[in-house]
C-alpha positions as CSV (number, residue, x, y, z in Angstrom):
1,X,95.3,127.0,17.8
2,X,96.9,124.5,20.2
3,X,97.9,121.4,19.0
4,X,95.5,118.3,20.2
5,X,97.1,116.4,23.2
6,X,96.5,112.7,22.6
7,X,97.5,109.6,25.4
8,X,98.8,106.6,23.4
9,X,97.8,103.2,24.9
10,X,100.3,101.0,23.8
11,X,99.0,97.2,24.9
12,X,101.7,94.9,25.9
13,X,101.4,93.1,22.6
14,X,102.8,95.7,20.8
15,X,105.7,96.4,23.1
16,X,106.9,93.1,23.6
17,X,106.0,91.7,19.7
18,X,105.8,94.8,17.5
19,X,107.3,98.0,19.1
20,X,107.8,99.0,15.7
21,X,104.3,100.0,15.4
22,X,103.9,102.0,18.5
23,X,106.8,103.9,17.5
24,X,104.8,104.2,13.9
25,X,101.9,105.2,15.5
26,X,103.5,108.3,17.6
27,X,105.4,109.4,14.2
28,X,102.0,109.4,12.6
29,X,100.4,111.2,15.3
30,X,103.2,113.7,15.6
31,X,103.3,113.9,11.7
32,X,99.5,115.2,12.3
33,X,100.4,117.5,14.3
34,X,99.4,116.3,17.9
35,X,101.5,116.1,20.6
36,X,101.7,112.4,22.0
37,X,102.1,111.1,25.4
38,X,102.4,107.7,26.8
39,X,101.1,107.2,30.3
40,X,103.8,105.8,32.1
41,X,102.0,104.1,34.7
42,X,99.9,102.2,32.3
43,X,99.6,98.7,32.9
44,X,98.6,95.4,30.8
45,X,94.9,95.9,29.5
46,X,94.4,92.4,29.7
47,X,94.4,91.8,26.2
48,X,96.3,88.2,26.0
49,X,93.8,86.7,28.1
């Protein structure tokens, strides 16, 4: 069986504040056993405002 592919949104909160837990977040995915991707042409969610 295929490992699940799972897209990681990381907000601009955690990358500028806490990239510690995006990096957390793919170990733990990895650790699961999926294989993680970040879309590199995501953009701010909007989230601060």
């Amino acid at each position: 069986m295929a490992s699940p592919r799972v897209a990681l949104f990381v907000t601009c909160l955690v990358d500028i504040h806490r990239p510690a837990v995006g990096f957390a977040a793919i170990r733990l995915l990895e650790e699961a056993g999926c294989r993680v991707e970040v879309p590199p042409a995501q953009t701010c969610c909007g989230q601060p405002a």
